[in-house]
C-alpha angles and dihedrals in degrees: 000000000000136000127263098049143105115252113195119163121137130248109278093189141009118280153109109302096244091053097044096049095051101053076046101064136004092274118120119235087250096055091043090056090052105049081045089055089047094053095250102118123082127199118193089344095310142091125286104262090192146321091259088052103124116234126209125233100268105012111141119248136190123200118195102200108198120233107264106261120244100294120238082219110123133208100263118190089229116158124249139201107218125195101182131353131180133152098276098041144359126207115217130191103224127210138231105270109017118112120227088226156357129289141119115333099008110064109153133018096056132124089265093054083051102051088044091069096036108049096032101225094320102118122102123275099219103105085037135238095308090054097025107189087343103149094168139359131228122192117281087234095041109084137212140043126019121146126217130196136242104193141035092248104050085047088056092051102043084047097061091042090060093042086058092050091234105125115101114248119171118172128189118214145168108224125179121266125004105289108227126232078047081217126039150112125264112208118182130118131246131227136151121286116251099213091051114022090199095069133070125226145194111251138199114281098239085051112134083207136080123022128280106266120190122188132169122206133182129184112251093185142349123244128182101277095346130057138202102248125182122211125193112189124214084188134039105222125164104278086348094170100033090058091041099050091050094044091064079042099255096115105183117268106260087022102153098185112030104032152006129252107245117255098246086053095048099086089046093051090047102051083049096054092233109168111160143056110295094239134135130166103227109181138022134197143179144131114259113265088214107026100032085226120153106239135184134174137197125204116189107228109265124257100266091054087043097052095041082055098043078053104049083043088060096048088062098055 
């Protein structure tokens, strides 16, 4: 979803307002609470009374999302890997640490300031200034492929090749423990906790919350107590893998916010200095949205994945 648009939609369950727009559309709670305080937020045709108010199942809404105000992002000459660039998109392997944009807490040295500087205004405006020719998103902490587009047009047509679930995304992970069955599909939708909105968790499968998340997963290779695992998505959702892979109970090795390292790895992680989610996106595909032409890209995993493999691969010997 972008800025500078008109979200409608109606209530698909009883709640606070807050709560039930925000399992309605891609907004966070926070976010909601504020479009409600500066009158942008309709509720049966009338005006947000407050946040608390309590919504019926079914009752219309209309959202006015302001467009994102002139970003205090700068251009930064921060260097880039780039796996493919034309004039309508450009493909970037991302690293390890690096946010895609700007936001609290992180203002500068992000991949927008980087693409700033590097494409010289020449990204597409349709997520607006804050999120310029940002399709999709990957963790700060996870690594590897995401594509970003130059122009209006190419944004339009990633984006509905995302919405219909159609682009090519295999990750490689490590994950804790030997999944079993070693190939399978894990079904189960995604919506925010509860307890922490700033996590996401799996729900019930009859929950009118959340959105529907597939991933498919198959074991690449077995480690004493980890395995290499690889996960292709049919759908994007927020920390897709990271919740998947703990919900069958196989959170991923370095995982801060979903799992625990298990105890016989922790002395391994430590000494490595591996301190995020073992996570790369390994391979992206998609049709260009100006050529038509079928594209795929590989990334190799980055030194500090390697090196944590080639490790749990020398404890076994």
């Amino acid at each position: 979803m972008s800025a500078g648009e008109i979200i409608t939609g109606t209530i698909v369950a009883p709640a606070r307002l807050d709560k039930a727009l925000a399992e309605a559309t891609n907004l966070s709670r926070a976010r909601v609470q504020a479009l409600i305080e500066e009158g942008r937020v309709e509720v049966a045709g009338k005006p947000a009374a407050s946040a608390s108010m309590k919504v019926a199942e079914g009752a219309p809404f209309r959202i006015a999302v302001p467009p994102a105000a002139e970003a205090a992002a700068a251009p930064e000459a921060i260097p880039l890997v780039i796996a493919y660039e034309d004039e309508h998109l450009i493909v970037i392997d991302k690293p390890a640490g690096m946010v895609v944009h700007p936001a609290a807490g992180n203002p500068a040295g992000t991949l927008v300031n980087a693409l700033l500087h590097h494409c010289r205004g020449q990204l597409s405006g349709i997520g607006g200034v804050a999120r310029p020719g940002i399709v999709h998103r990957i963790d700060k902490d996870t690594s590897g492929l995401l594509v970003v587009a130059k122009t209006d047009a190419a944004h339009e047509g990633l984006a509905t090749q995302f919405a219909a679930h159609t682009v090519h995304r295999r990750y490689l992970a490590v994950c804790a423990g030997h999944p079993s069955p070693e190939e399978g599909t894990i079904d189960a939708r995604i919506g925010r906790s509860d307890s922490d909105r700033k996590k996401m968790t799996v729900l019930p499968k009859n929950s009118s919350r959340g959105k529907t998340a597939v991933t498919h997963y198959k074991v690449l290779e077995r480690f004493d107590a980890a395995a290499l695992i690889e996960c292709r998505l049919e759908t994007g959702r927020t920390h897709q893998v990271r919740v998947h892979c703990a919900s069958i109970g196989h959170a991923l090795l370095g995982d801060p916010v979903y799992g625990r390292t298990p105890k016989p790895l922790r002395p391994l992680v430590e000494r490595l200095g591996f301190a995020r989610q073992a996570l790369h996106a390994a391979e992206l595909g998609f049709i260009h949205p100006a050529s038509g032409e079928s594209l795929r890209f590989r990334a190799d995993l980055p030194p500090d994945m390697a090196e944590l493999i080639d490790q749990l691969r020398r404890c076994d010997r």
